[in-house]
C-alpha positions in Angstrom: 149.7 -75.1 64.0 146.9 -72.6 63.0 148.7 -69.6 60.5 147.5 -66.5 62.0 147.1 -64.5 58.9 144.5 -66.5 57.8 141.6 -64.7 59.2 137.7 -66.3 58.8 136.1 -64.7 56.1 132.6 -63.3 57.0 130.0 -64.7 55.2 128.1 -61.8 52.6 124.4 -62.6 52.2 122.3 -60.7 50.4 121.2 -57.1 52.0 122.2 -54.6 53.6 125.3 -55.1 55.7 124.6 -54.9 59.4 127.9 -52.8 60.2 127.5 -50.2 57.8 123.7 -49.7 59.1 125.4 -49.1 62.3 128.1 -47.2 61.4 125.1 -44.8 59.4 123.4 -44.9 62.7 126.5 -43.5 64.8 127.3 -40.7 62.6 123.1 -40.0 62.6 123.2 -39.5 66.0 126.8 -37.3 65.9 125.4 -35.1 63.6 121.7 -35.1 65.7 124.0 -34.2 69.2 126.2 -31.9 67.1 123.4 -30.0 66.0 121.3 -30.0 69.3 124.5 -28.9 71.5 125.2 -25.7 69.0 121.4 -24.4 69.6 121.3 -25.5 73.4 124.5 -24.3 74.2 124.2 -21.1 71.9 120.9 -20.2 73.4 120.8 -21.6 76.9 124.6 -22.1 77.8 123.8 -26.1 77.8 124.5 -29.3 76.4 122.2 -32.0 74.3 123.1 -34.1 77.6 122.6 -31.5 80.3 119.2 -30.9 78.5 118.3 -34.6 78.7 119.4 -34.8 82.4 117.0 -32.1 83.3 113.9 -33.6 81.5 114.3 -36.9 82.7 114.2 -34.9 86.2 111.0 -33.2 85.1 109.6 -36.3 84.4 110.0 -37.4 87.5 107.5 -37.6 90.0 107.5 -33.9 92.0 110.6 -33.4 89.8 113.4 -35.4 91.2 115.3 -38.7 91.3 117.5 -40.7 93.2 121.2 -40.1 91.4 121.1 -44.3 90.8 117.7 -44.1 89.2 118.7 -41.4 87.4 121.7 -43.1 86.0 120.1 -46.2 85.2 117.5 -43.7 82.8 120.4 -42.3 81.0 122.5 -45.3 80.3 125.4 -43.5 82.9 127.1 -44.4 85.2 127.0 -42.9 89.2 130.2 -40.9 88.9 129.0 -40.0 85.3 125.5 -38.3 86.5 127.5 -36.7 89.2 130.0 -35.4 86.7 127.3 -34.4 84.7 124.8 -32.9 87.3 127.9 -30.3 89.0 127.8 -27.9 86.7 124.0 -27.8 87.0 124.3 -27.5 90.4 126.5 -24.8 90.5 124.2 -22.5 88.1 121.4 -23.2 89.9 119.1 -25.5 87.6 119.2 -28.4 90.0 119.7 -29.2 93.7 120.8 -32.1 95.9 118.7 -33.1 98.5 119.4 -36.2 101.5 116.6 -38.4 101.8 114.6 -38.0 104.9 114.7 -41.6 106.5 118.3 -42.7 104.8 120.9 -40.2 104.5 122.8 -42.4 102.4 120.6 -41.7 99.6 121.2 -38.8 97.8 118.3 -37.2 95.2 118.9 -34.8 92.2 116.0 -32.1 92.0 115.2 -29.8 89.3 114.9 -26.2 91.2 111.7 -23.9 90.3 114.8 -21.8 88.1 115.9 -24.9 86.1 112.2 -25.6 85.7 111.6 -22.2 84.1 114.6 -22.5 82.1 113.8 -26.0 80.7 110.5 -24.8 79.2 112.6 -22.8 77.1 115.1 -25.2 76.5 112.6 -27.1 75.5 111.2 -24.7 73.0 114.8 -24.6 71.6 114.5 -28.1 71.6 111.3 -28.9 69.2 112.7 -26.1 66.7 115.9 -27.7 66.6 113.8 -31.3 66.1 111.3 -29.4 63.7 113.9 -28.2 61.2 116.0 -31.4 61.0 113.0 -33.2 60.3 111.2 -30.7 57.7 108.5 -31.6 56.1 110.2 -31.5 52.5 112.4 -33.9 53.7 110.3 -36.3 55.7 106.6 -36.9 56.2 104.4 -38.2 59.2 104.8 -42.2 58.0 108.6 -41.6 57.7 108.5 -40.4 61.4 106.8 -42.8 62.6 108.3 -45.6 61.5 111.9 -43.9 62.5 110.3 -43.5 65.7 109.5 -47.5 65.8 112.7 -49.0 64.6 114.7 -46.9 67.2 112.5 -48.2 69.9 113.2 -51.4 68.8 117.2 -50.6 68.8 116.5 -49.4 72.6 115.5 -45.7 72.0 113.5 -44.9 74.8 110.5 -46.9 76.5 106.7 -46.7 74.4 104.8 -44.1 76.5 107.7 -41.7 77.7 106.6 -38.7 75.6 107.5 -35.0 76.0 104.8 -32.8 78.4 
């Protein structure tokens, strides 16, 4: 009979340990969000994920996306970029539209008003990025290679820049 209290050790080698890098990375990216929600949301009435919702749309050829295709972008579910995209809806920064041959299929556009209002969300944006990463506290190699390592943790695809 195996004593349950007798849990396997992990092994330590030497290094850094590979849960505490990613339980640094987590509260990274909480204070990152926490930081871009109180400018977006101050400024523009938005959150860090509303404001990533709408520029994936922007990026999108002639500014929309199927819902699906939109979830898959942003790691959401369906119901999750329906959830999301309502209140965007309902203020007028994006619209729903049927496709034309399958009615089934239902697209998220960004409206000419959430365009508009994305350019200066997007201002908002860079500032925000600008002063968290000031240059007394990191330089253009230091970037760059944050830049790599989080596309190699799945950050976003090489190419997808911002306009």
């Amino acid at each position: 009979m195996t004593n349950h209290s007798e849990q396997p050790q992990p092994t330590t080698t030497p290094g850094p340990d590979p849960l505490d890098t990613t339980l640094r990375l987590v509260r990274a990216q909480t204070a990152v969000v926490k930081r871009f929600d109180a400018s977006l949301s101050g400024l523009h009435g938005v959150s860090l994920a509303d404001f990533t919702m709408l520029l994936h749309l922007s990026q999108a050829p002639g500014g929309r996306m199927r819902r699906v295709d939109l979830a898959e972008s942003l790691g959401l579910t369906a119901s999750g970029v329906t959830r999301g995209l309502a209140p965007l809806e309902r203020i007028g920064l994006v619209s729903r539209e049927a496709a034309a041959r399958d009615a089934r299929v239902a697209y998220a556009a960004l409206t000419p008003t959430g365009r508009e209002r994305l350019a200066e969300m997007l201002y908002t944006a860079r500032k925000v990025a600008a002063e968290h990463f000031a240059a007394d506290q990191w330089n253009a190699e230091d970037l760059c290679r944050l830049s790599a390592l989080l596309t190699r943790l799945g950050g976003t695809a090489p190419g997808q820049h911002l306009g």
